[in-house]
C-alpha positions as CSV (number, residue, x, y, z in Angstrom):
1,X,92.1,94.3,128.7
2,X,90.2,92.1,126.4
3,X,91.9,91.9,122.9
4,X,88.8,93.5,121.4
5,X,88.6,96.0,123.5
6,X,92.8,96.5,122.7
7,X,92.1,96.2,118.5
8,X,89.1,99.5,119.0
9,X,91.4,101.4,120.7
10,X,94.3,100.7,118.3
11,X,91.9,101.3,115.6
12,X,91.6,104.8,116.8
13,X,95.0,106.1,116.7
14,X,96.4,108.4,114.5
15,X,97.9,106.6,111.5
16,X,101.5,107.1,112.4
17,X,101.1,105.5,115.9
18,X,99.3,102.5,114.3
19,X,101.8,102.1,112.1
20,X,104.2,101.6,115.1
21,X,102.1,99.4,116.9
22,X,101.6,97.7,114.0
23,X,105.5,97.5,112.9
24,X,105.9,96.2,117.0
25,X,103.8,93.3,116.8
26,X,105.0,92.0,113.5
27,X,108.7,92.3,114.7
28,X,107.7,90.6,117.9
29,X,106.5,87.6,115.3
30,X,109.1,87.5,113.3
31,X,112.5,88.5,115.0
32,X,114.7,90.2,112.5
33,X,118.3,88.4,111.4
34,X,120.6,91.1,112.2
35,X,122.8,90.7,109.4
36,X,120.0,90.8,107.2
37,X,118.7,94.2,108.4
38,X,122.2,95.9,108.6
39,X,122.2,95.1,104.4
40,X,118.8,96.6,103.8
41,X,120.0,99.6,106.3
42,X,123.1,100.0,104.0
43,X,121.1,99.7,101.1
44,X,118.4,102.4,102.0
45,X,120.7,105.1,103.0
46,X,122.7,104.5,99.2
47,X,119.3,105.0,97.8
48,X,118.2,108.3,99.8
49,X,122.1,109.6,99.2
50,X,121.1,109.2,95.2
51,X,118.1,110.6,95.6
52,X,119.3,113.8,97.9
53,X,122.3,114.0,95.2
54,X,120.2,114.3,92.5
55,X,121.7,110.9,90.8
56,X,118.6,109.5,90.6
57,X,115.0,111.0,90.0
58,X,111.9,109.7,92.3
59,X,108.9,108.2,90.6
60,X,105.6,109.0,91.5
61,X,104.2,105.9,92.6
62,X,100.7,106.5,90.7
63,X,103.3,106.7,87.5
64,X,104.7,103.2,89.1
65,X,101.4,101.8,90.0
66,X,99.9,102.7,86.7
67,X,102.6,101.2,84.6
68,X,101.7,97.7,86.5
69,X,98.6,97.7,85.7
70,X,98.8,98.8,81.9
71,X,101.2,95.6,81.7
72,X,99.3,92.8,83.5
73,X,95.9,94.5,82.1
74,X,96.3,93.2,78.9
């Protein structure tokens, strides 16, 4: 398979399947330092425990997004 030919048909897929594809070449590039990952693995599941606790409130990231670009609009 021409890598064309692959790109089209990865193209096509539903967004959640790209996504993995997408997440498998990049690892493939750039092997991951497993000390490295187990930190950010710690670190994610403290940040969904606050957020399932009720600890800490989500933003809505238009809210976040917004507040960027009032600050580096001016």
């Amino acid at each position: 398979m021409n890598t064309k030919k692959l790109i089209d048909e990865a193209v096509s897929l539903p967004v959640e399947a790209r996504a993995l594809v997408v997440d498998s070449l990049l690892r493939s590039l750039n092997q991951p330092e497993s000390e490295i990952d187990k930190k950010w693995a710690k670190e994610a599941k403290r940040r969904l425990a606050e957020l399932r606790s009720g600890h800490v409130a989500a933003v809505p990231g238009e809210e976040v997004f917004g507040k960027v670009w009032e600050r580096f609009d001016k």
